[in-house]
ROKETOR-562594 format. One record per residue (C-alpha): residue number from 1; residue in one letter; x, y, z. Coordinates in steps of 0.02 Angstrom, whole numbers, plus 50000, padded with zeros to 5 digits. Last residue first. Layout:
BEGIN
 num residu     x     y     z
 NUM      A     X     Y     Z
...
***
This chain:
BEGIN
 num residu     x     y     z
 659      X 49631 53085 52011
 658      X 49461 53063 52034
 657      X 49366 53172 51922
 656      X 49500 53163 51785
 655      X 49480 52969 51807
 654      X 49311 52979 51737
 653      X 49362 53090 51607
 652      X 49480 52998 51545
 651      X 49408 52843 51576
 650      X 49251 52867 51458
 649      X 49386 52927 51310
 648      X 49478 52769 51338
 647      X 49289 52659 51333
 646      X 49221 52752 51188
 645      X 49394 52743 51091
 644      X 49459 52559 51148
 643      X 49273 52518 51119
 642      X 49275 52585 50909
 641      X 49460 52526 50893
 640      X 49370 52330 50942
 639      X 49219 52337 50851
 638      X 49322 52398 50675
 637      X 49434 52248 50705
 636      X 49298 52146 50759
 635      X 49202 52190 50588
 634      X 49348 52198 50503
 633      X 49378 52019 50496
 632      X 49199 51962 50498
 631      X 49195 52057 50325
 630      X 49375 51956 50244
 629      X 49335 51801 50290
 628      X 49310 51696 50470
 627      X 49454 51594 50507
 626      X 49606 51668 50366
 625      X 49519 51860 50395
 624      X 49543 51828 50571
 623      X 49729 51761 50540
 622      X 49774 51918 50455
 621      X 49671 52027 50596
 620      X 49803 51944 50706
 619      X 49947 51956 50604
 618      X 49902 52159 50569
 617      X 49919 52176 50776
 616      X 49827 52178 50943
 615      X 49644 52278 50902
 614      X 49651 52382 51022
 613      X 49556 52355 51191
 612      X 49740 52352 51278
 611      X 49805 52482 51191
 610      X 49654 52574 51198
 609      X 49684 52550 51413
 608      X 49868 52607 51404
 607      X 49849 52748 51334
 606      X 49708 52813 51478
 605      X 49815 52742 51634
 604      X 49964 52831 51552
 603      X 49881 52991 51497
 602      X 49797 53011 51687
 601      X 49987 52981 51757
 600      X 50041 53130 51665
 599      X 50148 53088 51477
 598      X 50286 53200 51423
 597      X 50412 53178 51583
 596      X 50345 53040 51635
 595      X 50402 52948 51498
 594      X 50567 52955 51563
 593      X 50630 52839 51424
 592      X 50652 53003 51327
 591      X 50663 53088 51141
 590      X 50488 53092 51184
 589      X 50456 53031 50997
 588      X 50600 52926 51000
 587      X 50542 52836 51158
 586      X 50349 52848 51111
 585      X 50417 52728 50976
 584      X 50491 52606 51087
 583      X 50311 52597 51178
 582      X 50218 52584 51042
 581      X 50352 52442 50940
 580      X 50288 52331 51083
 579      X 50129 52338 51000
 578      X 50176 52262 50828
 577      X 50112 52306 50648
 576      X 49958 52392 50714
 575      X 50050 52495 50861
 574      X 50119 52587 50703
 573      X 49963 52666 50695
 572      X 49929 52682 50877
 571      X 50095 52756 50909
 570      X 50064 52888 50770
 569      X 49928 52941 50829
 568      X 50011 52954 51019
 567      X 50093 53128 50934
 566      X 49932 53221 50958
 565      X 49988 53199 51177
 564      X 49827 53110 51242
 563      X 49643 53164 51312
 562      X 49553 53034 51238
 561      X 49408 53144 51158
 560      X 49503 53315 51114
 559      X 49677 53241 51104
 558      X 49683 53059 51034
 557      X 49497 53086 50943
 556      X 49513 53262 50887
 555      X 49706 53227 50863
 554      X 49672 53091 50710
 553      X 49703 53200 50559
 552      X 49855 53264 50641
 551      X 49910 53091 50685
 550      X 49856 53046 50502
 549      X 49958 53212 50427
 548      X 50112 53128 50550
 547      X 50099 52944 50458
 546      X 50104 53028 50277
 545      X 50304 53084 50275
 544      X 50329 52975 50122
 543      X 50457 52861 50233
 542      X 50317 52842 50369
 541      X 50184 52808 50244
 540      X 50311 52660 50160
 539      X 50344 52580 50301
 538      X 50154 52574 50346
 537      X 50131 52508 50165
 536      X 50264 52365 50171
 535      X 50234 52309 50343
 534      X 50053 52281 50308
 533      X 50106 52198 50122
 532      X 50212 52084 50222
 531      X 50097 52036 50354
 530      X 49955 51994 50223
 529      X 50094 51864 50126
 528      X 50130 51785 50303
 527      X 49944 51744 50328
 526      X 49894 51631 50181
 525      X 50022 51529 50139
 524      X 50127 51543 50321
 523      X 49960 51495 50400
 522      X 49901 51347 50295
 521      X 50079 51262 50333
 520      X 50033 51298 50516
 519      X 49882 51198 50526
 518      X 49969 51043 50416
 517      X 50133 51049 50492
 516      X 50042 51036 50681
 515      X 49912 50891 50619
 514      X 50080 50803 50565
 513      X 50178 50837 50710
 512      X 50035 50778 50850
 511      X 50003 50602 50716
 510      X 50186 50572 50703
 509      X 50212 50589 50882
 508      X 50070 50480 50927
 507      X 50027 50522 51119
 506      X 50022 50396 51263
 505      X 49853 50396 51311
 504      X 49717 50426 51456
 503      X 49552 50364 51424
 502      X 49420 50491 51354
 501      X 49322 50585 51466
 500      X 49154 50607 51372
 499      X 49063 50788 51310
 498      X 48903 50862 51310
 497      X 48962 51039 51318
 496      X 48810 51169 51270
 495      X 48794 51260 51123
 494      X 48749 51441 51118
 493      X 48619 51504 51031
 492      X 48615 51594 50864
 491      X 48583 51769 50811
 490      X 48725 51881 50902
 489      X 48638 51990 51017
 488      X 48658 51904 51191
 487      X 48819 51799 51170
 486      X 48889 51940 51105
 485      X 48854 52045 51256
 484      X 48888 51938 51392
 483      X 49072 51926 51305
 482      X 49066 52090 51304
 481      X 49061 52107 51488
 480      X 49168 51969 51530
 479      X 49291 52055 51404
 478      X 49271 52225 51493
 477      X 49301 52163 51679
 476      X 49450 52056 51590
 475      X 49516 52241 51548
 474      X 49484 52305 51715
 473      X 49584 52147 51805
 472      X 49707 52191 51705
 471      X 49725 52393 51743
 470      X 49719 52336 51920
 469      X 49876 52226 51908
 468      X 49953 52393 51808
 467      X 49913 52508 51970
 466      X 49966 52379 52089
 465      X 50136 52364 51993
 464      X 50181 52557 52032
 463      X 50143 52735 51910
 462      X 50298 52750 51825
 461      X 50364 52561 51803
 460      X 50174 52466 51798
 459      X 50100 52609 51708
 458      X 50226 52610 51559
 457      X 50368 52461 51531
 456      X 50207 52337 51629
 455      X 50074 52390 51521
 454      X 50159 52411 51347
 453      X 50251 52251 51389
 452      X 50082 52158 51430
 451      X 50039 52230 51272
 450      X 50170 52117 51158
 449      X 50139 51986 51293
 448      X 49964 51979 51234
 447      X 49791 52071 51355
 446      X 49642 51949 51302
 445      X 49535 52064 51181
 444      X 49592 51942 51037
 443      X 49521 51797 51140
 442      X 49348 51910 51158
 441      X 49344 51918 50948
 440      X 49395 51724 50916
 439      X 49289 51657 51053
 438      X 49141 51742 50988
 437      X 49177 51712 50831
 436      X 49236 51505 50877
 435      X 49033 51519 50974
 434      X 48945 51574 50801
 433      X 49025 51479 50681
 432      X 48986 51321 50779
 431      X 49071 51201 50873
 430      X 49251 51269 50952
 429      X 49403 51205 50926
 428      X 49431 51302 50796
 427      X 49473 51453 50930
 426      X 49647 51405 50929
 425      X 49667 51501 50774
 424      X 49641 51656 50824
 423      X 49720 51621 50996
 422      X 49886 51569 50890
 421      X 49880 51736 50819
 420      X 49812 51832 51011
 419      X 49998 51794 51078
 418      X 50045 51736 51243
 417      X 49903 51787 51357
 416      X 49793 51747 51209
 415      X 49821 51555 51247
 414      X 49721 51559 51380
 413      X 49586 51636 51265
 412      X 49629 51485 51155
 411      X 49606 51374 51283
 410      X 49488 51414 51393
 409      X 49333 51409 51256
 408      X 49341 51224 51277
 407      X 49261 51262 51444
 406      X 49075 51319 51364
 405      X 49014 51502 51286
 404      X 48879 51593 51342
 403      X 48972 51737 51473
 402      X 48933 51659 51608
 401      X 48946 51482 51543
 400      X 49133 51512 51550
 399      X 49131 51483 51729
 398      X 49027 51324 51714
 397      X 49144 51255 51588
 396      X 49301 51288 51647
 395      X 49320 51111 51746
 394      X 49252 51006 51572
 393      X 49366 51109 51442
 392      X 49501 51048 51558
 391      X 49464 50862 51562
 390      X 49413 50868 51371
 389      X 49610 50924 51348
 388      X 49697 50770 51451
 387      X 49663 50642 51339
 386      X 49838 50629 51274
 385      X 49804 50667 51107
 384      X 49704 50812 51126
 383      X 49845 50877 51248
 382      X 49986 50833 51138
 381      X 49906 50915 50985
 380      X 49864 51069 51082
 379      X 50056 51061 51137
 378      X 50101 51064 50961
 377      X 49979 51180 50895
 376      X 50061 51302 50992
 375      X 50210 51261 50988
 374      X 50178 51296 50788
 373      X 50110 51445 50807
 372      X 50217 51539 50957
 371      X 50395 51549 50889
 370      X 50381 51446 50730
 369      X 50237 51579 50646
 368      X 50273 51720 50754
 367      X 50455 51725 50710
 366      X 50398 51691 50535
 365      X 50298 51856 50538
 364      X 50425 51942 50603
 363      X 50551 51902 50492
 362      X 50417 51941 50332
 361      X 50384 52083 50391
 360      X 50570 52126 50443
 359      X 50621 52097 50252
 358      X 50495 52184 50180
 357      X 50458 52342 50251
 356      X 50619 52396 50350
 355      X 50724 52295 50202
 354      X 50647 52321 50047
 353      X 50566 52490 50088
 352      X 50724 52563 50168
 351      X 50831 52485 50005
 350      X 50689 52598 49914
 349      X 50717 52759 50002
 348      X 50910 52774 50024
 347      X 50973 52725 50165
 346      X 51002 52554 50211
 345      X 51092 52482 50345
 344      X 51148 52331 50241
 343      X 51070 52236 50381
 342      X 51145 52056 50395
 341      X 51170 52031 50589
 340      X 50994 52088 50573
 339      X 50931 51966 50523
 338      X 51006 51810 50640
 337      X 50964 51926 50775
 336      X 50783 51935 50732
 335      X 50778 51745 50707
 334      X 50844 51718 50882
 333      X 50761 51842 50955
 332      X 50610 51792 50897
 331      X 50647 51616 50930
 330      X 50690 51637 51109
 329      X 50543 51740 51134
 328      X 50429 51631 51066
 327      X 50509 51502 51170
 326      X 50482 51599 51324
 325      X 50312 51628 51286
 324      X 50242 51465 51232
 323      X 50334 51377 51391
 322      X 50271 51512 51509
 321      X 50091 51493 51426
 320      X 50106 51305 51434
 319      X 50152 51291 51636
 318      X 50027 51424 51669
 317      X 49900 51320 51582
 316      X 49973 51160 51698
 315      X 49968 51268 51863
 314      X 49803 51324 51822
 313      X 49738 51138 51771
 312      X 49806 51064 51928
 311      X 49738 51206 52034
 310      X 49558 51177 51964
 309      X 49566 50998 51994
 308      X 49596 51031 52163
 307      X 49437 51116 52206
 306      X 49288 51041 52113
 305      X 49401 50871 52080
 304      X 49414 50821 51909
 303      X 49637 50804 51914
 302      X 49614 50754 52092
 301      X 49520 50582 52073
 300      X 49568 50593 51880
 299      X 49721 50534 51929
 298      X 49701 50386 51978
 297      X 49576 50356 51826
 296      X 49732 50383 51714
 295      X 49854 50279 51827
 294      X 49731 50131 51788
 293      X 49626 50080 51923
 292      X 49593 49881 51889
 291      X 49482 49781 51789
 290      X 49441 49587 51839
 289      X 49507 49485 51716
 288      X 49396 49408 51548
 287      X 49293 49546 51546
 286      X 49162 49467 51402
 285      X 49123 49580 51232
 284      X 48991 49499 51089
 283      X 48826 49492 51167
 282      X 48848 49638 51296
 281      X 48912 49764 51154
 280      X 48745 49732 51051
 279      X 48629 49736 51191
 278      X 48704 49899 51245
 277      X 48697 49962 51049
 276      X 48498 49904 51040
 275      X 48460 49982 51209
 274      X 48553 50146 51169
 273      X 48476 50167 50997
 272      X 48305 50136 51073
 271      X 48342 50280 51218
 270      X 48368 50390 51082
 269      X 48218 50349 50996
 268      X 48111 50362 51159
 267      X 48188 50541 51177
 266      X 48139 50580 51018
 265      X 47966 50533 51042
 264      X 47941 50628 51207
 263      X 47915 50547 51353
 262      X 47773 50455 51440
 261      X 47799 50310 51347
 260      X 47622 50265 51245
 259      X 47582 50446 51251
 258      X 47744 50506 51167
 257      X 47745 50368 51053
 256      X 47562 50417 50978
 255      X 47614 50611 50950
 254      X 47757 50553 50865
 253      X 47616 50470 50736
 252      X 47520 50609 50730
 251      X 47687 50737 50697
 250      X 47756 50616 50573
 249      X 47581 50632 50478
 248      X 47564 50833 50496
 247      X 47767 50831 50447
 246      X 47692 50714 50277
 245      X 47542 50824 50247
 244      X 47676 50980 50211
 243      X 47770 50866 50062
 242      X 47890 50978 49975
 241      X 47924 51104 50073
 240      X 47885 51014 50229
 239      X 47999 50885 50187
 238      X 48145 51008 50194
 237      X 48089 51104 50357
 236      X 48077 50944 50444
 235      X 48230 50894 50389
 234      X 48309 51024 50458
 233      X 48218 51038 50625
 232      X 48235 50856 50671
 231      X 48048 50821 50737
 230      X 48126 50658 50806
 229      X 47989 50559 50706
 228      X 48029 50671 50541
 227      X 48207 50607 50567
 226      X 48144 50433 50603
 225      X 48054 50438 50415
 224      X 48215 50515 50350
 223      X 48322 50382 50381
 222      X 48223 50239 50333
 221      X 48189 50330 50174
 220      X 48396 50350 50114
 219      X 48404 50525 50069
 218      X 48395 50622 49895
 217      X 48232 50728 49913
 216      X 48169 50629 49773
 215      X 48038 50536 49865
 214      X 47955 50388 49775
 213      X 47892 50301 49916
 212      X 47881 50425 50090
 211      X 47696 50365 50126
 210      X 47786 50175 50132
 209      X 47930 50231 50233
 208      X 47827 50340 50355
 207      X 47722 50202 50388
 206      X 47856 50075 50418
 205      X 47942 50198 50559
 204      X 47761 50197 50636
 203      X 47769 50016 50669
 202      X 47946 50016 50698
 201      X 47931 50132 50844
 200      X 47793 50036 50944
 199      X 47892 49882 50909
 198      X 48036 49925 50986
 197      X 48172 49948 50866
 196      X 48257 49867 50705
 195      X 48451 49819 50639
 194      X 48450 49710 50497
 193      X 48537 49807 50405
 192      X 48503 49846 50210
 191      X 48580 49699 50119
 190      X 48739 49701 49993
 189      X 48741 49588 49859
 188      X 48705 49715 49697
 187      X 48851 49664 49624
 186      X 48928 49847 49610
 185      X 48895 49874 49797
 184      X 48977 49691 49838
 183      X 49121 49746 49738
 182      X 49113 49907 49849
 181      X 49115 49783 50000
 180      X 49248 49708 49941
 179      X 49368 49884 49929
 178      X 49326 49937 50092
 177      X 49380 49751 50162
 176      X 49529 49768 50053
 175      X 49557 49961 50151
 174      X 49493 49887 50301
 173      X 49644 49754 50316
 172      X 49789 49846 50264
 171      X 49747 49935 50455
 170      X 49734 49803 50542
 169      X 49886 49834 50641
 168      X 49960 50003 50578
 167      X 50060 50009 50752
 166      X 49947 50165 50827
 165      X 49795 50098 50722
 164      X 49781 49947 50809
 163      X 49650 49868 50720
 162      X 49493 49728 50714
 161      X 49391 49741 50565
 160      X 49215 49716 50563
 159      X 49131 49690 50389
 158      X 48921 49746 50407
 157      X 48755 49633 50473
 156      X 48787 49720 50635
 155      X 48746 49555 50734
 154      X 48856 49449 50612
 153      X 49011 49564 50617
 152      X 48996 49590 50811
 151      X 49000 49391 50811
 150      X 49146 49359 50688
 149      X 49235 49510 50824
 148      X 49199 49442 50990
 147      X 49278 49538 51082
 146      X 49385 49510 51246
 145      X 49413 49634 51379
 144      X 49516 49623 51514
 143      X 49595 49815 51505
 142      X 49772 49762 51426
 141      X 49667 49671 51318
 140      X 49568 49805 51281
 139      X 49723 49926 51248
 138      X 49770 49823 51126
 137      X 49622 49822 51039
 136      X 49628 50021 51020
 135      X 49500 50010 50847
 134      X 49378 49899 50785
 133      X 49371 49966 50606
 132      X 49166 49932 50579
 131      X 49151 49946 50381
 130      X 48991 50039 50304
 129      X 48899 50068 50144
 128      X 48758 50186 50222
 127      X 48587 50112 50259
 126      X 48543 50270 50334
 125      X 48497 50200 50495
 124      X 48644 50094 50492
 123      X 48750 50247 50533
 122      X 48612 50304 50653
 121      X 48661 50149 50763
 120      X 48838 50147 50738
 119      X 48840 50325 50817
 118      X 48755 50221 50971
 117      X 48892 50074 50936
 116      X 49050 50219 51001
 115      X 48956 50217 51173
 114      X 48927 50003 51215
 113      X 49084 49976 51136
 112      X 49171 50092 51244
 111      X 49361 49995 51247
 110      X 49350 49960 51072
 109      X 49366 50136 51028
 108      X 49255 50131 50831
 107      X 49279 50203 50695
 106      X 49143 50200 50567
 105      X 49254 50169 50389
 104      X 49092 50252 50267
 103      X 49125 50160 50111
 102      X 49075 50241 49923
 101      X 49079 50422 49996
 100      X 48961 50564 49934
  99      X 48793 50447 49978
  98      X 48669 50592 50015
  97      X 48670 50548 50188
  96      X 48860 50511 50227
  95      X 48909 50715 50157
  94      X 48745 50792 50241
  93      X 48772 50684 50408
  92      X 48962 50759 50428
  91      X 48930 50926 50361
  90      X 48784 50943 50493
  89      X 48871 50847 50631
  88      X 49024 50971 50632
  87      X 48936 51131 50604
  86      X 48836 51083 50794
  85      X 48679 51062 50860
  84      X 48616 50951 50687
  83      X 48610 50778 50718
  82      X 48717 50651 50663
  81      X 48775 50600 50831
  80      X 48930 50576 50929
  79      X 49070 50681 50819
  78      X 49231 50684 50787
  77      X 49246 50799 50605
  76      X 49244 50669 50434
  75      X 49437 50619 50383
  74      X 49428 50585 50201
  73      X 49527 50450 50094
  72      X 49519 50472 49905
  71      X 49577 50308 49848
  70      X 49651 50253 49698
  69      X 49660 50072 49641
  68      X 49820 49978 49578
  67      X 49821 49859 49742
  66      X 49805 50006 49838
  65      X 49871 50186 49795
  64      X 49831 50336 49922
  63      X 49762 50503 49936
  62      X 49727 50609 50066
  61      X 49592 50734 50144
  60      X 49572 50847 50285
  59      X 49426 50934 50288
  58      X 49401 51070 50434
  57      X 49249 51169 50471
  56      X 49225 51347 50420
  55      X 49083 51312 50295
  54      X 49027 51339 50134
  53      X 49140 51216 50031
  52      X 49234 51100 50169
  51      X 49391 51193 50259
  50      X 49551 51145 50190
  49      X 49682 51024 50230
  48      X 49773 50928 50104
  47      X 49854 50753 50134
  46      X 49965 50666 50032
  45      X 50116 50650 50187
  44      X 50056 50489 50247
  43      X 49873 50451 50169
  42      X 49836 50260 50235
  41      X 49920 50299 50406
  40      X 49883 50457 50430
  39      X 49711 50434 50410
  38      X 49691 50271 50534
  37      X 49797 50393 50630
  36      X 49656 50532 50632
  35      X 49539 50404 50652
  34      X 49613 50345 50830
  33      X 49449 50350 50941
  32      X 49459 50524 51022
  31      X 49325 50614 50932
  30      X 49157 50505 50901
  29      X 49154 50407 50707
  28      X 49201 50439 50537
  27      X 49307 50417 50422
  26      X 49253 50433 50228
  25      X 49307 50314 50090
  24      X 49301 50347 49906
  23      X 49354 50226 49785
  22      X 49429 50223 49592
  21      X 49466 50412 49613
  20      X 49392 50527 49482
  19      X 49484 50585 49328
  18      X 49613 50748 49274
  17      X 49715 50665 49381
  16      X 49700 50511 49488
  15      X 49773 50399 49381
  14      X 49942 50403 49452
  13      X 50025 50260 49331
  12      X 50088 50121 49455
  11      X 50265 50093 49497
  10      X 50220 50077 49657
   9      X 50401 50148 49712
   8      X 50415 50265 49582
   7      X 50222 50309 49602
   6      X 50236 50392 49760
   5      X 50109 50512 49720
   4      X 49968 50427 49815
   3      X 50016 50346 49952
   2      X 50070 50157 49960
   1      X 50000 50000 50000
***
């Protein structure tokens, strides 16, 4: 088996191009099972990832060449059900409904049958072409459990492969099992499953299938006739618009389950798919040893604790930011150095351009890149891996509730404390469109160590550290606050963490450094160009003699509403391109690092604060515009200059009164 593109060692003629693939398989399956190896491990380095057409979520896909075939292999979001709360389920069930892949490859963790078999369930429900690989079987040994795998293959009516994706055990195996069962396809000898409810449910799930006959809605009939049971709100709307007697008819005969149970009918459904999948998983699995506490569950005792588990997780976030920062640093510095050593020293107006513009942008914007991007998505990788990531989105949950997001929102706002880029980006860890925005705009708000230095080199050396420690506690005031108000007036509601603790791991380095490559790949092709141009053009304005006609053209809203010195105009214009450059800026300004001497204690509080609220730097609205587009860019970016005004302008005055 090889990857597609390696034809001098296969030997084989690439036929992908300029045709279709020979086979199509899609992953797919709950988060935290192993597909993301079984994907490495068929694609290797042929992978692209993009974002699917539409939509912000994530597609990797690969290629590969087996036995002379090619195969379009596609990795499918984590989820746990093919409804639609979330962007992930909907692009998942839309692609597996309307039959894109030949084989759907369900994943499944073989030590939570009974859990992974309820996303089985609704698999079979739309009669899609599937293969069970029965994933982490080492790990069930190790655990005491023994499955019956000829059995779980008979009960599910569907091939089973056994796998340990971590050694590419198995593996080989549900590619030619893939391949068969498309033979089958072809041959027309493949069954619908076998797989049926409670009576009371099948009954009226056969009515809907015969008074849905001839449908061209493109869906498998089976599936949509429970959909219109559950009252799914998509579907619903769909059939309606074609067929409005058919909702009345689903609607009667939902009606009829709910009275019969005593709960609503999608509830009963639910609780169907669990009864079939536990009786499933109790048939075919035996403990064969009696289990004992692993170190993971050990730890879990404190690590989930109300009280110590949220020391643990500080100490650990601390831990990462300090290890983020201080390598950023080193790396910056490094690079920087490394540059510099080579300045011409340039002069004239066009070698200024080249190198003050060009050659720094693009420094700096690889120094961000390797500095804090990629161990970044390094130690996300490690965490995710690991197991140890759900653990901390579950502790911050309820606190982040507040302002209508959930705990995996900690992260990249966490994160922000280093540097608001890899914040940006951080935030795709989030659901929907509307929650990674929301995450995306209050994580850019989160004070960087580029303003940090602003804050601690200005208020925090001329004015004392208690004065800075409060000026941090009022900016997270402000983000809680319009994080509150986001949440309120942004169409959309927030979605809610329903979420498992996966089993400790040991994590794949391969798989941690290839999702890393492949997110920061994306952001040197599409980020690092933008942070060039930036540098370019404010280089250029300051050469041409244009920045000090915009501080003039700014000084009724730095002087008359903020309060400020007209030359701090220019400090927020080059603040832009890099914050820290403010406060080395106001230096040469002042002609002073006494910066007492030209700014009152009022001015500092009052510059400090639309630093803080301002939007951080032309790499962070460059990764905005990557995540969200060009508009939801400049919305926050326009959002967040328009607060740092109102609110610096409000604290002037305020502390005028005061002070």
């Amino acid at each position: 088996m090889n990857q597609c593109g390696s034809c001098k060692t296969c030997k084989q003629p690439c036929h992908i191009k300029g045709g279709k693939p020979d086979l199509t398989i899609a992953l797919a399956g709950n988060a935290n099972v192993g597909k993301s190896v079984i994907f490495n491990q068929l694609t290797g380095l042929e992978q692209t990832i993009g974002n699917w057409p539409g939509k912000t979520v994530e597609r990797a896909e690969g290629l590969l060449v087996h036995h002379n075939k090619t195969i379009r292999v596609i990795d499918l979001p984590g989820i746990y059900s093919l409804s639609t709360y979330s962007m992930e389920e909907m692009v998942s069930r839309e692609y597996i409904a309307k039959g894109e892949p030949d084989v759907v490859v369900n994943v499944l963790d073989s030590t939570s049958l009974e859990r992974n078999l309820f996303f089985t369930m609704q698999l079979l429900e739309m009669n899609a072409p599937l293969v069970i690989a029965l994933n982490q079987m080492d790990i069930a040994r190790k655990k005491g459990l023994k499955i019956d795998v000829r059995k779980l293959q008979a009960r599910l009516g569907v091939p089973v492969v056994a796998t340990v994706a971590v050694k590419g055990k198995g593996v080989h195996e549900v590619v030619d099992a893939s391949l068969g069962l498309e033979q089958k396809k072809k041959a027309g000898k493949t069954k619908a499953s076998s797989i049926r409810y409670g009576l009371e449910v099948e009954t009226r799930i056969e009515k809907l299938i015969k008074k849905l006959e001839g449908h061209k809605l493109g869906y498998p009939s089976r599936w949509l006739a429970i959909k219109l049971l559950e009252d799914d709100r998509e579907i619903t709307k769909l059939v309606g618009d074609e067929h409005p007697k058919m909702v009345q008819i689903a609607s009667e005969l939902a009606s009829e389950i709910t009275q019969m149970h005593g709960e609503d009918c999608s509830v009963v459904i639910t609780s169907e798919r669990y009864a079939v999948a536990s009786r499933i998983a109790n048939e075919v699995q035996t403990l064969t040893s009696p289990k004992k506490a692993s170190f993971g569950e050990s730890f879990d005792r404190i690590g989930l604790h109300p009280v110590w588990g949220y020391v643990v997780s500080f100490f650990i976030l601390v831990g990462i930011l300090a290890v983020i920062s201080l390598f950023g640093d080193f790396v910056i510095g490094a690079i920087e150095g490394a540059f510099e050593s080579a300045n011409p020293g340039a002069t004239d107006f066009w070698s200024q351009i080249f190198w003050n513009g060009g050659v720094v942008g693009f420094y700096g914007a690889i120094s961000v890149a390797l500095g804090f991007i990629l161990p970044l998505f390094l130690i996300i990788g490690v965490l995710e891996d690991s197991g140890y990531l759900p653990r901390i989105a579950f502790l911050m949950d309820r606190p982040l509730h507040s302002i209508g997001l959930h705990g995996k929102a900690c992260m990249p706002m966490m994160l922000g404390l280093g540097c608001s880029v890899p914040a940006v980006l951080g935030s795709r860890i989030m659901e929907t469109r509307r929650d990674r925005f929301i995450t995306a705009f209050l994580a850019t708000m989160v004070p960087c160590s580029a303003r940090m230095v602003v804050v601690l080199g200005l208020v925090g050396a001329f004015m004392g550290v208690t004065w800075a420690i409060g000026l941090l506690f009022f900016e997270f005031a402000i983000i809680a606050v319009v994080g509150r108000a986001l949440n309120r007036f942004l169409p959309g509601r927030p979605v809610g963490l329903i979420m498992e603790m996966p089993k400790y791991k040991r994590p794949v380095p391969g798989v941690v450094l290839a999702q890393a490559w492949s997110r920061i790949r994306e952001f040197i092709v599409m980020a690092v160009p933008l942070i060039i141009i930036g540098s370019l053009l404010i280089e250029g304005m300051a050469l041409m003699g244009l920045l000090q006609p915009f501080s003039d053209m700014f000084s009724p809203i730095t002087v008359a509403w903020l309060g400020l010195p007209a030359f701090t105009g220019i400090l927020f214009i080059f603040g832009v391109l890099r914050k820290e450059a403010a406060l080395i800026l106001l230096a040469t300004v002042a002609g002073t690092t006494n910066f007492s001497t030209v700014l009152t204690p009022i001015q500092m509080l009052v510059f400090s604060i639309v630093l803080l609220l301002y939007i951080p730097c032309v790499a962070t609205i460059a990764a905005l515009r990557q995540e969200f587009g060009m508009k939801s860019a400049l919305a926050i970016t326009i959002g967040e200059i328009g607060l740092a005004t109102v609110i610096g302008g409000l604290a002037y005055r305020i502390l005028d009164v005061f002070m």
